[in-house]
C-alpha positions in Angstrom: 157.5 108.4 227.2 158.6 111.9 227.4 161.9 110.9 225.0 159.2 109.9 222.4 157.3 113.1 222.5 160.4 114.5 221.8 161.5 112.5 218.7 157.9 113.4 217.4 158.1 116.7 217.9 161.4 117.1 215.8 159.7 114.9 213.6 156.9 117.1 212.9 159.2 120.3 213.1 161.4 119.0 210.4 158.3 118.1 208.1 156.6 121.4 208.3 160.5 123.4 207.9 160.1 121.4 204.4 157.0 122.1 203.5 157.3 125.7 204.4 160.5 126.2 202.7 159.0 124.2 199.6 155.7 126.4 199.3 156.5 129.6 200.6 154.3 129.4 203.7 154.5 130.6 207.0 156.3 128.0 209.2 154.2 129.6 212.3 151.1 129.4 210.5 152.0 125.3 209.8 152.7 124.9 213.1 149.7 126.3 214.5 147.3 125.3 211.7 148.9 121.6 212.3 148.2 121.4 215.5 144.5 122.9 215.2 144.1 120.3 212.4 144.9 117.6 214.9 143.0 118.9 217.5 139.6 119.7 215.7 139.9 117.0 212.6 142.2 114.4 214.1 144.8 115.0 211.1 148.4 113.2 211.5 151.6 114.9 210.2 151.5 112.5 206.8 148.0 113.7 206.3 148.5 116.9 206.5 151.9 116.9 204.5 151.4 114.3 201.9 147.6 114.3 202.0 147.8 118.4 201.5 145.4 118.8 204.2 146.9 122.5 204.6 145.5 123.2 201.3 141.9 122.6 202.3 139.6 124.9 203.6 137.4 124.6 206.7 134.0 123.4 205.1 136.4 120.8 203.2 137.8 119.5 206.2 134.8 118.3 207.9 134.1 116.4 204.8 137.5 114.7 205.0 138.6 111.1 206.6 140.7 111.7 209.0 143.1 109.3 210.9 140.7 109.7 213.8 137.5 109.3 212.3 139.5 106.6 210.5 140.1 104.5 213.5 137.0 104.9 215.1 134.9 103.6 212.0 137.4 100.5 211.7 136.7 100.1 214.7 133.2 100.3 215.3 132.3 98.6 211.3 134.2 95.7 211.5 133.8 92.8 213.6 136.9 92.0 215.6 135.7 88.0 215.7 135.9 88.2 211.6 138.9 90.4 210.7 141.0 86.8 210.9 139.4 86.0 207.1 141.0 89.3 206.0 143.9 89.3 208.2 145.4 85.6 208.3 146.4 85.1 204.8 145.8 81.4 204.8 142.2 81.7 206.5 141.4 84.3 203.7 142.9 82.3 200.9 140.8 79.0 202.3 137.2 81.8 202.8 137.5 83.2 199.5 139.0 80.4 197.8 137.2 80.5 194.5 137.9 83.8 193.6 141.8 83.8 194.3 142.8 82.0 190.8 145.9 80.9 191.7 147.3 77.5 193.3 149.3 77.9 196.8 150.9 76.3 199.9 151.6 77.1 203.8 155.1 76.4 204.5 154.2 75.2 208.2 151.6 72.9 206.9 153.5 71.7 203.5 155.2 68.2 203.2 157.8 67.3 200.9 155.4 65.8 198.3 153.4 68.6 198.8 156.2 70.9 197.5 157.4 69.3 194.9 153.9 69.0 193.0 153.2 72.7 193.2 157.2 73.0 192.1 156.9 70.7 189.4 153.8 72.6 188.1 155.3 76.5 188.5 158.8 77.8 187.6 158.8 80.7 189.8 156.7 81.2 193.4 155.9 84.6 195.8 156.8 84.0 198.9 154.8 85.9 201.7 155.0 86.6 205.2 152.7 85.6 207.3 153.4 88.9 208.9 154.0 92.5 207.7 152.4 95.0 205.8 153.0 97.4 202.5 154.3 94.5 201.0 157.5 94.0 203.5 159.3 90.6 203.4 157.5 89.5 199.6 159.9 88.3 197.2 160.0 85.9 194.2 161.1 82.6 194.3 162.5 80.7 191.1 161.9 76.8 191.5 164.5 74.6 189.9 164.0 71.1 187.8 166.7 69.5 190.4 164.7 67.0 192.7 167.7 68.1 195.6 167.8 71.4 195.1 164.1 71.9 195.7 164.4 69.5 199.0 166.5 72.5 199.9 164.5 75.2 199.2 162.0 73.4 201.0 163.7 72.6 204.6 164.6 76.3 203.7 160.9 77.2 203.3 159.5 74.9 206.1 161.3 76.9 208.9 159.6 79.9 207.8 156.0 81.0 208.4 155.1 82.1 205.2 152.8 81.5 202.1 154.4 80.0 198.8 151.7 81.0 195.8 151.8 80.3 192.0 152.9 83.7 190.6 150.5 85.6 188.7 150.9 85.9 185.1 149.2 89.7 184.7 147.2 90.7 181.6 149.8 92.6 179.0 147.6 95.8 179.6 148.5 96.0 183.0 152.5 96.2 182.8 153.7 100.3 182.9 157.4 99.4 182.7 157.8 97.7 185.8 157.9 94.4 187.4 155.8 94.0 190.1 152.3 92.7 189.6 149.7 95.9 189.4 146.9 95.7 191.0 143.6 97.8 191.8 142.5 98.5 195.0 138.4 98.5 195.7 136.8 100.2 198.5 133.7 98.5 199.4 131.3 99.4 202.1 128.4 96.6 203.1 124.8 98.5 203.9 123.6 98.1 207.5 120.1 98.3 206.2 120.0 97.3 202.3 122.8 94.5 202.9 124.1 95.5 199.4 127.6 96.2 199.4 128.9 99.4 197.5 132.1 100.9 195.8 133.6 103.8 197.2 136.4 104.5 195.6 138.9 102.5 193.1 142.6 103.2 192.7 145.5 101.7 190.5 148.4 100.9 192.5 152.1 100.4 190.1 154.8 99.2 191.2 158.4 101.3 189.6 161.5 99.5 188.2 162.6 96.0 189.3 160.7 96.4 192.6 158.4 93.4 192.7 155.0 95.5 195.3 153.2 98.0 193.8 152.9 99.9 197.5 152.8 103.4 197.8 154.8 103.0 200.2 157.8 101.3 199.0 158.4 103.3 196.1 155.6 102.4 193.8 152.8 105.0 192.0 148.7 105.7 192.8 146.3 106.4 190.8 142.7 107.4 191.0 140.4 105.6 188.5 136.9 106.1 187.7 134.4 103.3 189.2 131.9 103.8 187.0 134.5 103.4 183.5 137.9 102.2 184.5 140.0 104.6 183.3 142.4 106.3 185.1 141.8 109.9 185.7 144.5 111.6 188.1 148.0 111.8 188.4 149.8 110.0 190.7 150.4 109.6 194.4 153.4 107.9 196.1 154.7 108.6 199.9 158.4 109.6 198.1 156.1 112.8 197.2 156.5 112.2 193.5 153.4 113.4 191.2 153.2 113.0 187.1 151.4 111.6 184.5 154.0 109.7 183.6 155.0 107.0 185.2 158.3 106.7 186.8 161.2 105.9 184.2 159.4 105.2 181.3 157.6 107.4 179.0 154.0 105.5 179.6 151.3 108.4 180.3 148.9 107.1 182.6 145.9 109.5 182.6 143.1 107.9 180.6 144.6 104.2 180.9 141.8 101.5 181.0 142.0 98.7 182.9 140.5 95.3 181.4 137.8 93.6 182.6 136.5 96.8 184.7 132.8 95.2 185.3 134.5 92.1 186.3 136.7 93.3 188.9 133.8 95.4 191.0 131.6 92.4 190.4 134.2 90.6 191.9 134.4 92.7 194.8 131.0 93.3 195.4 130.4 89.5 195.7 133.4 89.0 198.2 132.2 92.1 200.2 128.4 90.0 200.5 130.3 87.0 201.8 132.0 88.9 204.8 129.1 91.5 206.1 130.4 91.4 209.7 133.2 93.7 207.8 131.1 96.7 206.6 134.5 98.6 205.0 137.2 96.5 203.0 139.9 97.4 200.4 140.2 94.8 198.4 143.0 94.5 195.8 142.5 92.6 192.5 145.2 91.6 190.1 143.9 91.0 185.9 145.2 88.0 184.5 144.7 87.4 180.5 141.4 85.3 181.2 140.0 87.4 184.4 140.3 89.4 187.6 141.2 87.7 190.8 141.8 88.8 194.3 145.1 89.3 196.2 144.1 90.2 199.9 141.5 92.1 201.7 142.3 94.7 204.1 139.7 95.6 207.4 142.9 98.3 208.2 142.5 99.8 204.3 145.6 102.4 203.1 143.7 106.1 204.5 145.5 107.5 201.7 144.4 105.9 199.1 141.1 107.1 199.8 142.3 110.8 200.7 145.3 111.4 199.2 145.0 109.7 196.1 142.9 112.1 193.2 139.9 113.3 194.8 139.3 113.4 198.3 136.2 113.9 201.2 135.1 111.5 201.5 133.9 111.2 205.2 130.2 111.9 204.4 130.0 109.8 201.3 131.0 106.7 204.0 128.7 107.4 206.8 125.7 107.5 203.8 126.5 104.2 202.7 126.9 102.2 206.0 123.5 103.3 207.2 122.3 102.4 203.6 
């Protein structure tokens, strides 16, 4: 216990050195203000580092979602008896089975007829742990023509607990150079009172070079877009602390980029939000194929930054007005 509070005390030291040394500032003044922040707002070091939390000023702060105030709506908004549909990927594939748009198979489940159907149907697969998060442990799968070679890959597969889907074949607006499949990620909030679900906020995630996730936070780029329009209209976030226009190695500007089907993809949302309401606040992420949008996985847990540190930010009040809606 105490050795911890001593790795995370260097560990905040060291982040607040940088940031001092970076923007001129006071490093008493970040240490004190940090640990007010905490204190009074419930702001975490990555907030108030990456999130620029020192930036903002006192009225702005109380308008902020914080990691605390974060943690207590999760926990209060969404049922703990439902979260399984958003957390188990194969109970969420089965619940929202008819907007998912893509064929797939649970390796402990799977039989060897089973396998080679789906392989003799797709060339390639992604491969997903049925545990981990930010996209850790995903990677593609390329399924041969020889019948022995895919009984391979299958006992290989079978002793793994993970889901094999069809891979995604993204509409040719929504590749910035990269390899990964982009997607958008929709924050919806169900009403207590109208039962109408809502869109908070809507962010493009990009993934950067041969990486195949779009996470923030393994290496890939955030952007704000407009819910109302679709096009983007920030620059972009990504936990390395990069921030452009243009995206990462490639000469693609990104501000004012629309993203097909926009209508589509919060109707989409808004109709798998009504099907969970025991889950008041979700962040759902949507890929766009050539014919439609279709869901990837909802989160009960959703990325904080995205909402916060992601274009613009306060978002605390805006929340509380639409779950007592």
């Amino acid at each position: 216990m105490f050795k911890s509070i001593i790795v995370g005390l260097k560990k905040y030291k060291y982040e607040l050195d940088l940031l001092s040394d970076r923007k001129n500032v006071s490093k008493s003044y970040l240490y004190v203000d940090c640990f007010l922040s905490y204190v009074r707002y419930g702001c975490v070091l990555n907030h108030y580092v990456l999130g620029k939390f020192y930036l903002r000023k006192g009225f702005e702060r109380k308008r902020i979602l914080t990691y605390r105030k974060w943690a207590k709506m999760v926990n209060r908004v969404n049922s703990p008896q439902t979260i399984h549909l958003l957390q188990n990927k194969v109970d969420f594939n089965h619940f929202f089975r008819k907007y998912i748009g893509r064929e797939w198979i649970y390796s402990k489940r799977m039989t060897l007829d089973d396998f080679l159907q789906f392989s003799s149907k797709h060339c390639e697969a992604i491969v997903k742990p049925m545990t981990g998060l930010e996209g850790e442990g995903i990677y593609c799968l390329k399924l041969p023509n020889d019948k022995n070679r895919i009984k391979s890959i299958f006992l290989d597969l079978k002793n793994k607990d993970c889901l094999i889907e069809e891979k995604i074949q993204q509409h040719s607006d929504m590749v910035f150079g990269n390899k990964s499949v982009n997607t958008i990620r929709v924050y919806t909030i169900y009403g207590k009172q109208s039962r109408t679900p809502h869109v908070l906020k809507t962010v493009l995630r990009v993934g950067v070079g041969d990486s195949i996730v779009d996470n923030s936070h393994s290496g890939g780029c955030a952007y704000e877009v407009d819910a109302k329009t679709g096009y983007v209209i920030s620059n972009s976030y990504a936990a390395n602390g990069f921030s452009g226009y243009i995206h990462p190695n490639t000469n693609i500007c990104m501000l004012g980029v629309h993203i097909p089907y926009w209508s589509e993809v919060l109707d989409l949302c808004k109709k798998a939000a009504a099907k969970i309401p025991e889950c008041q606040y979700i962040g759902w992420d949507v890929a766009i194929t050539q014919s439609a949008p279709v869901l990837i996985e909802g989160n009960h847990l959703p990325d904080l930054d995205m909402i916060e540190f992601v274009g613009s930010y306060g978002y605390y009040t805006t929340i509380q007005t639409f779950l007592n809606q």
